[in-house]
C-alpha positions as CSV (number, residue, x, y, z in Angstrom):
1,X,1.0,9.8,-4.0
2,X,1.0,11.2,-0.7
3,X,0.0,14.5,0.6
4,X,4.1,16.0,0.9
5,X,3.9,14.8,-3.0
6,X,0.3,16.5,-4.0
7,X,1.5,19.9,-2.5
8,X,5.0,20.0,-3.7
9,X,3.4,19.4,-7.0
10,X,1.0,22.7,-6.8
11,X,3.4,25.0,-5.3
12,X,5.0,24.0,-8.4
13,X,2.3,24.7,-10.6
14,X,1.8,28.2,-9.0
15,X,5.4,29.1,-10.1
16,X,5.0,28.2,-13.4
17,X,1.7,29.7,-14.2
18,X,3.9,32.6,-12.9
19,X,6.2,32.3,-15.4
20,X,4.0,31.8,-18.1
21,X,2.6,35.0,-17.4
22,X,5.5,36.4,-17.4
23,X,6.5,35.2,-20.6
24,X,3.3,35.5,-22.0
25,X,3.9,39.6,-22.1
26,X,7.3,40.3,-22.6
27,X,8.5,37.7,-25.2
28,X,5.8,39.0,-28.3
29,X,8.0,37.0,-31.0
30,X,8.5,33.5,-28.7
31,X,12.2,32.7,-29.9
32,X,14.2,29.9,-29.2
33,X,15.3,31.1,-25.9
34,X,11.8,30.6,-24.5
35,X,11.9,27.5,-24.6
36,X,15.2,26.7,-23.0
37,X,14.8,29.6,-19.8
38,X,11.8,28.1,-18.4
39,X,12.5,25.0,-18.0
40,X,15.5,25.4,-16.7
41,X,13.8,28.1,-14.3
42,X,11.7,25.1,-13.4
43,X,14.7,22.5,-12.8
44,X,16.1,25.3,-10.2
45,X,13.0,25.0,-8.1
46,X,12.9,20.9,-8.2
47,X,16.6,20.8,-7.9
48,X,16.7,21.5,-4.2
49,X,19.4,19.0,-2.3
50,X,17.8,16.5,-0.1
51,X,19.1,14.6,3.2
52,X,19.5,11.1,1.9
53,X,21.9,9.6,4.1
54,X,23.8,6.4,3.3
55,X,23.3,3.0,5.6
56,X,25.7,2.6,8.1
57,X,28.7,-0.1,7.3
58,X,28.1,-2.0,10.2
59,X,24.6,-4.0,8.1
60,X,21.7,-2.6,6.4
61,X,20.3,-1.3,3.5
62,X,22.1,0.9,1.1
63,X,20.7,3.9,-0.2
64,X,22.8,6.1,-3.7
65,X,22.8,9.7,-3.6
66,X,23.9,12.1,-5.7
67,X,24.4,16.2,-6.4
68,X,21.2,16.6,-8.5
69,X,18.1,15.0,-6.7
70,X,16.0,12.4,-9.0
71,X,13.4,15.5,-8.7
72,X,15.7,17.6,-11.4
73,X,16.6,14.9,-13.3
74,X,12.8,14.6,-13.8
75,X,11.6,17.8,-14.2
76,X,14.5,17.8,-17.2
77,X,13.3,14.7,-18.5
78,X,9.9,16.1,-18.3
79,X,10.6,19.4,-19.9
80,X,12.5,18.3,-22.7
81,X,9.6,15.6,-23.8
82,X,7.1,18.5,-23.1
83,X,8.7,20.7,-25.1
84,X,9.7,18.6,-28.0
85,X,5.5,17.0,-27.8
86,X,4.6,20.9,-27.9
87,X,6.2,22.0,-30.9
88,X,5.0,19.3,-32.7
89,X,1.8,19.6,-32.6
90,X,1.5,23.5,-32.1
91,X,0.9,24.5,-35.6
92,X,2.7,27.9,-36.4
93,X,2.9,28.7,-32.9
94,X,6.0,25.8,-32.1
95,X,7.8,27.8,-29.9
96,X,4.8,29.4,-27.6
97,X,3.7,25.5,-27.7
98,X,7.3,24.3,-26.8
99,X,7.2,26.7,-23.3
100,X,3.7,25.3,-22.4
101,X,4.9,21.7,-22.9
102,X,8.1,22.4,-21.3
103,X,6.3,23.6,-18.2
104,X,3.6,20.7,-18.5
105,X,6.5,17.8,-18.4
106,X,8.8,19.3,-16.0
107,X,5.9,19.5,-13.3
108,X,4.9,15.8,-13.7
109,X,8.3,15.2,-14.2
110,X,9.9,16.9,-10.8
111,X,6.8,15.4,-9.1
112,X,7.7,11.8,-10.3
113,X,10.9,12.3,-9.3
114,X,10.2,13.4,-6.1
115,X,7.5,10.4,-5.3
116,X,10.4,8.2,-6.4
117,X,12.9,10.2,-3.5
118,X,11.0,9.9,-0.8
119,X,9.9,5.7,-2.3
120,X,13.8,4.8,-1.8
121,X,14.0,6.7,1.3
122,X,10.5,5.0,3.3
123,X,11.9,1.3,1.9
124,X,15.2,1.2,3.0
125,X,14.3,3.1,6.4
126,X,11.8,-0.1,6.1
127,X,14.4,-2.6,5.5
128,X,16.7,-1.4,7.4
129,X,14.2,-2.5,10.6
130,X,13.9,-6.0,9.4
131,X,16.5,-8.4,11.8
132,X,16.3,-11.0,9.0
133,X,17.7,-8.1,6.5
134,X,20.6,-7.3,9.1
135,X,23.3,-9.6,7.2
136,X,22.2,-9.8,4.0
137,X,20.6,-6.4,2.9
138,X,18.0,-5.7,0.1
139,X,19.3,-2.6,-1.8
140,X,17.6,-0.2,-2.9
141,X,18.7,2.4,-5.8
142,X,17.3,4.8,-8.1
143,X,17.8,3.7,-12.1
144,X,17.7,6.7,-14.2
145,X,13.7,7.2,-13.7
146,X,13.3,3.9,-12.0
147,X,13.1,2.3,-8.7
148,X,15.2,-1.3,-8.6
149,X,15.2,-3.5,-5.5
150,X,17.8,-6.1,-5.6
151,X,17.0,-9.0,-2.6
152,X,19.7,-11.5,-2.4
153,X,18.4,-14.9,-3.8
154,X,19.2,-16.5,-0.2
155,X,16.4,-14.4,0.9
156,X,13.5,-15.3,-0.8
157,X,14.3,-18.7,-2.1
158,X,15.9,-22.0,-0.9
159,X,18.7,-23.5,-2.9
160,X,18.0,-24.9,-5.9
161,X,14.1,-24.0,-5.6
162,X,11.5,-21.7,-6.7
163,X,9.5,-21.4,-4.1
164,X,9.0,-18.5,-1.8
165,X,10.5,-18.4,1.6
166,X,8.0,-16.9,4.2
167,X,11.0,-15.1,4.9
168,X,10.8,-13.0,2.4
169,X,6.8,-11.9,2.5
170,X,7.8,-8.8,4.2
171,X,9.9,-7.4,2.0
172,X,7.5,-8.4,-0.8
173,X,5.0,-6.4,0.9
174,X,6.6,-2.9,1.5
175,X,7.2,-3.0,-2.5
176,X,3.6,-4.3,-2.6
177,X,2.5,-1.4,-0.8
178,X,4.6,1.0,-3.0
179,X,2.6,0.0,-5.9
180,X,-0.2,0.1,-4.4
181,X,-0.1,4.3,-3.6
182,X,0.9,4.3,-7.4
183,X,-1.6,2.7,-9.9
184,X,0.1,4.1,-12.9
185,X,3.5,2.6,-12.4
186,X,4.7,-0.7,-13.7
187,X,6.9,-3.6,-12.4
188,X,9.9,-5.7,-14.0
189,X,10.7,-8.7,-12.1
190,X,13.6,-10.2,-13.0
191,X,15.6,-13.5,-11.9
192,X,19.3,-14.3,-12.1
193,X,21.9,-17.0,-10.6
194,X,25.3,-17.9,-10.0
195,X,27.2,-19.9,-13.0
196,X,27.4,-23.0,-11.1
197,X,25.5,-25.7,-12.8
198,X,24.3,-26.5,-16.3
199,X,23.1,-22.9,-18.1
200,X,20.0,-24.2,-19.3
201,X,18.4,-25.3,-15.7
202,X,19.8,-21.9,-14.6
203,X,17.7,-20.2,-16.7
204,X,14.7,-21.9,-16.0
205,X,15.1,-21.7,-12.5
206,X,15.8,-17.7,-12.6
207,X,12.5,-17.6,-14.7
208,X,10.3,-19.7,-12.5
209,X,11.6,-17.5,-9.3
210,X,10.6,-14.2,-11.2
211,X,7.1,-15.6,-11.5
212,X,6.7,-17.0,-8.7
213,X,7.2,-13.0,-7.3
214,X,4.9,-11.9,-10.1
215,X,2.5,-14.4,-8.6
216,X,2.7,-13.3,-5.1
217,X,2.4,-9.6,-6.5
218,X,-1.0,-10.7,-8.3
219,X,-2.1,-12.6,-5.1
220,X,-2.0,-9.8,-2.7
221,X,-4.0,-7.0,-5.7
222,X,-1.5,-5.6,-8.3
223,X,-3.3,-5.7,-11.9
224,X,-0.9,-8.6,-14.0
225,X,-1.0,-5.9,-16.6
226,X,1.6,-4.3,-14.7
227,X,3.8,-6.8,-14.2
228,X,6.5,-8.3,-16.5
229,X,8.6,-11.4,-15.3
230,X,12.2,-12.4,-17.1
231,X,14.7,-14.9,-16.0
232,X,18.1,-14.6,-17.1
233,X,20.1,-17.0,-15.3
234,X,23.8,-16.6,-15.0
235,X,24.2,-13.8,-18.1
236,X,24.2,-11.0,-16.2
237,X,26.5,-11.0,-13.5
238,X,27.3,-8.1,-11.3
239,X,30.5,-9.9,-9.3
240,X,32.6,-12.6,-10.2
241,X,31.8,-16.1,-9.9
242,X,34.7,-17.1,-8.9
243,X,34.2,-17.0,-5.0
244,X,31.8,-17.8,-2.6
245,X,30.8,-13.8,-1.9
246,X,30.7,-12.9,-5.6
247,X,28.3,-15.7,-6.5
248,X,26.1,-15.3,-3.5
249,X,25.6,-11.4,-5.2
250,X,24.6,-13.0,-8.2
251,X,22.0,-14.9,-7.0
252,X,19.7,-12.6,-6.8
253,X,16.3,-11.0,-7.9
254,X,15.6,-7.3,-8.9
255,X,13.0,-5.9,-8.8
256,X,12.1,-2.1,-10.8
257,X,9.3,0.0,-10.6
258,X,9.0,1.9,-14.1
259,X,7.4,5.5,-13.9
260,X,4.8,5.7,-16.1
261,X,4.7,6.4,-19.5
């Protein structure tokens, strides 16, 4: 995690301490409403709108953004698990034990979140530099808590084949590099194709080409630990494959980095 990361995460900390303080003295009984005000005290800081700016039409990667950063919707993720881990195991104290969780979770949750902003941000300003990724763009998309990379199957493998492309190295790399600066997170690699053909070879082709990415993954230092390959062949389509353009989207492989667990 970078630096911008680290100190976001203790000016957060500060604040809730804060809070807790502040809590601490004037709530004597610790009621329900504890535990809902802070973290949503804490959401307010994360939630702050950020400057994430679409790709141009004209080529490029694509970038989603939306009214509540992936910060917020971790810190609420994060406070809700921290509270609910809290009062279960705080004895006759649940509620006091609920705020303290709830402020635990929502600051590795907003900091997750964050990591994961400024991730989709540095990769497709990355991409977006490649001349090979010009025409046919790698996308790159925040999932809920996750980080999915969808490169276009042309991209990385030849028709018909499993092997990598050179071609494609780069891009492997900057997601290689990603996971490097976060040993914690975990990778799903996962293959698909077009419905052209018989299903069966399509489904062992989507396989091989997953791990044939987990491979390179291993090759240049990620732990295999972290890394689960799937093919799927043509059962998950995300245009129609009934044109050219629809079944060159579906030949693809995705690729999502899971926050930890």
């Amino acid at each position: 995690m970078n630096r911008l990361a680290f100190g976001r995460i203790r000016a957060e900390s500060a604040i809730i301490k804060t809070v807790l303080i502040i809590f601490e003295n004037l709530i004597m009984n610790y009621k329900l409403i504890s535990v809902l005000l802070l973290p949503m005290l804490i959401v307010g800081c994360a939630a702050t709108p950020t400057n994430t700016t679409p790709a141009a039409s004209t080529g490029g990667n694509t970038t989603d953004s939306s009214g509540l950063m992936n910060t917020g919707i971790g810190a609420i993720t994060g406070a809700a698990a921290g509270a609910a881990i809290g009062a279960a195991i705080g004895g006759k104290n649940k509620a006091k034990s609920a705020v303290i969780g709830a402020a635990a979770g929502a600051v590795l949750g907003s900091g997750l979140g964050y990591y994961f902003d400024q991730q989709q941000q540095q990769l497709t300003a990355e991409f977006q530099k490649m001349p090979e990724l010009q025409t046919t763009p790698v996308v790159v998309k925040k999932d809920n808590q996750d980080l999915a990379i969808i490169t276009p199957g042309n991209i990385a493998f030849a028709s018909g084949s499993s092997v990598l492309q050179t071609s494609v190295y780069p891009v492997l790399d900057k997601i290689i590099a990603v996971l490097k600066q976060s040993l914690t997170t975990r990778v799903t690699i996962s293959g698909h194709t077009d419905s052209v053909g018989k299903p069966d070879l399509n489904l062992q082709l989507s396989k091989s080409r997953a791990e044939s990415i987990a491979k390179y993954f291993i090759q240049q230092g990620i732990t295999s630990s972290r890394i689960q390959a799937f093919g799927y062949g043509d059962t998950q389509p995300i245009a129609s494959n009934d044109n050219d353009q629809g079944r060159a989207q579906n030949r693809r492989v995705e690729i999502k980095i899971h926050a930890p667990q």
